[in-house]
C-alpha positions as CSV (number, residue, x, y, z in Angstrom):
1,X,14.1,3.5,-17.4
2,X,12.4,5.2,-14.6
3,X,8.6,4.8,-13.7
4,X,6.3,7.3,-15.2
5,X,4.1,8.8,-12.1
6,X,1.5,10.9,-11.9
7,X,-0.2,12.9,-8.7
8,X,-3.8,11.6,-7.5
9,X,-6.0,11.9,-4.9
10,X,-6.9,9.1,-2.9
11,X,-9.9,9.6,-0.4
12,X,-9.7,7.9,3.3
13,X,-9.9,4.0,3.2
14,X,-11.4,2.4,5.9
15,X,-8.7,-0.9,6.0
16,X,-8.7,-4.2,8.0
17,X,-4.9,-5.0,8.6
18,X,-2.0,-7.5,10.0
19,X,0.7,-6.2,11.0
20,X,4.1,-8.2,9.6
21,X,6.9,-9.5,11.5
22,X,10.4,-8.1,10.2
23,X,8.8,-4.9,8.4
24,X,8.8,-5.6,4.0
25,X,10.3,-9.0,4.2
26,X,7.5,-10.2,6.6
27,X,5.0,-9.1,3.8
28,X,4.8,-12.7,2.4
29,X,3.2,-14.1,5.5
30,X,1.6,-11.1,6.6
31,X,-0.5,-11.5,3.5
32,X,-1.0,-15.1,3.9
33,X,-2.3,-15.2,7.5
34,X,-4.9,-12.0,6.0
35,X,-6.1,-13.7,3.6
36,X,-6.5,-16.8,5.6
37,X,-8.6,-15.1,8.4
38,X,-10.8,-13.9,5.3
39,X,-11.3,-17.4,3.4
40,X,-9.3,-15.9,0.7
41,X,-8.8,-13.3,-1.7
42,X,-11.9,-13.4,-3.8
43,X,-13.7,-10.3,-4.9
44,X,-11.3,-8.2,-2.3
45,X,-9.0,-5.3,-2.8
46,X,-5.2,-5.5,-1.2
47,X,-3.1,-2.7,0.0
48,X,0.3,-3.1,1.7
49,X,1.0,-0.1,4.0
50,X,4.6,1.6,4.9
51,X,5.4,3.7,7.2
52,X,8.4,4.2,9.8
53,X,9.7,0.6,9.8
54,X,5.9,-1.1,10.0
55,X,4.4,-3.0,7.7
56,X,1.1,-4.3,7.4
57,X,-1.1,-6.5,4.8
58,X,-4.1,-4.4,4.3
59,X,-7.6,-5.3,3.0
60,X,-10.7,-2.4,1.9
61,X,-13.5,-2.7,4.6
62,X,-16.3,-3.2,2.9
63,X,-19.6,-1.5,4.7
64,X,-20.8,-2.9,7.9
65,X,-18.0,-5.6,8.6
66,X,-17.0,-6.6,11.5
67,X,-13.0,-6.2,11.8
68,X,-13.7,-9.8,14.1
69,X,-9.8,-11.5,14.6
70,X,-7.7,-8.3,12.4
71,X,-7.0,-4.8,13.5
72,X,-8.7,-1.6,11.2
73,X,-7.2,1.7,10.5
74,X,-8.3,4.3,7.6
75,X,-5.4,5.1,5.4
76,X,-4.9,9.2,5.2
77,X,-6.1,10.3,1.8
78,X,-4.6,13.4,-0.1
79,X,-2.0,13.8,-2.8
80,X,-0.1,10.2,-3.7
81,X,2.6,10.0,-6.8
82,X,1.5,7.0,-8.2
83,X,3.9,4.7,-10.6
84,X,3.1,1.1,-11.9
85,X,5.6,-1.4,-10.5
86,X,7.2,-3.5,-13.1
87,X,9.1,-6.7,-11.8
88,X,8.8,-9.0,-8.7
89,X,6.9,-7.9,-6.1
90,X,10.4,-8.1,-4.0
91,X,12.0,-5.2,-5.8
92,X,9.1,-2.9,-5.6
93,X,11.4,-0.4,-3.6
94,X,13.2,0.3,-6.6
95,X,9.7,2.0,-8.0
96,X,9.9,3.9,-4.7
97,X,12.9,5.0,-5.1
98,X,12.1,6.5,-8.5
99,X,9.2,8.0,-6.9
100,X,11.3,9.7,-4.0
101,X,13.5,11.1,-6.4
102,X,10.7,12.6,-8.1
103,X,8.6,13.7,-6.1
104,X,8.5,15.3,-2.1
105,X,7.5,12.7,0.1
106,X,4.6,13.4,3.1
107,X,6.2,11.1,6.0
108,X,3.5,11.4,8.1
109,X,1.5,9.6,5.8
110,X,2.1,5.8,4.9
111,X,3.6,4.4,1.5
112,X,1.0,2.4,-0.1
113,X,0.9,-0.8,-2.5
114,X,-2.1,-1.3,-4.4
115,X,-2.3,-4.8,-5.8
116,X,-5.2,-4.4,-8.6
117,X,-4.3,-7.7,-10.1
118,X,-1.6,-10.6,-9.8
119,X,0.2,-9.0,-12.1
120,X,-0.6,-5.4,-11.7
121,X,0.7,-3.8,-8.4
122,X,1.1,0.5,-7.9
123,X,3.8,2.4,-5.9
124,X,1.9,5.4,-4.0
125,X,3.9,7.8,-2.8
126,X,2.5,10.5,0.0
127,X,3.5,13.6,-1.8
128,X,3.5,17.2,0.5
129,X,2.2,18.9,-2.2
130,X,1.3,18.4,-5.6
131,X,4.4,19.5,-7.1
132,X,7.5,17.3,-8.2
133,X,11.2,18.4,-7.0
C-alpha cells in the first residue's frame, strides 16, 4: 500500500552538512563522521539532503554556532509532500517513489529525510505547486 502524503510548508533551515562519498549508499558513513565531529547525536535534529546525485548528512544549526570542521547551507523552504517511511532506512526510495507518482516534484529544490526518531524517518518531496498530479 502506498504512503499517505500530505503538502507542508517548511521554512528555510539553516543546516551544518557532510557531503557523502558514492551519493545514497555513502549515507551510512556520511552520518557517522557528522555525528562524530559533533560528539554525538544528543538533543540534535538530522536531515539527509538529495539532490542531483549529491548526498549529504545534515544537522539543524542551532543559533550562534560555529559550522568549525563541517560545511553549512540553508535548505530552500516552500511546499514539500511529506510521507512517513515505513521499513529500513535502505529502501526509503520506494517512499519517494510513491511520492513522485503523486505528486510534481520541484528539482531545483533538494529531497529531504527527516529522521525525528530511530524509528521514525519522513520522505519530503519538493512539490512545484501545491497540487497533486
Amino acid at each position: 500500500m502506498p504512503p499517505v502524503s500530505a503538502v507542508v510548508h517548511r521554512d528555510p533551515t539553516p543546516v551544518l552538512y557532510v557531503r557523502a562519498d558514492g551519493g545514497p549508499a555513502g549515507a551510512p558513513a556520511a552520518f557517522a563522521r557528522l555525528e562524530a565531529t559533533l560528539g554525538g547525536p544528543k538533543g540534535r535534529r538530522f536531515l539527509g539532503w538529495f539532490r542531483d546525485g549529491e548526498y549529504r548528512a545534515c544537522v539543524v544549526r542551532r543559533d550562534g554556532e560555529p559550522a568549525g570542521l563541517l560545511e553549512e547551507d540553508t535548505i530552500p523552504g516552500g511546499a514539500y509532500a511529506r510521507a512517513r517511511h515505513e521499513g529500513p532506512a535502505h529502501r526509503i526510495h520506494e517512499t519517494f517513489g510513491a511520492l513522485l507518482a503523486a505528486h510534481m516534484p520541484d528539482r531545483t529544490r533538494p529531497s529531504l529525510e527527516d529522521y525525528r526518531r530511530h524509528d521514525e524517518v519522513w520522505a519530503l518531496l519538493p512539490v512545484a505547486t501545491d497540487r497533486a498530479r
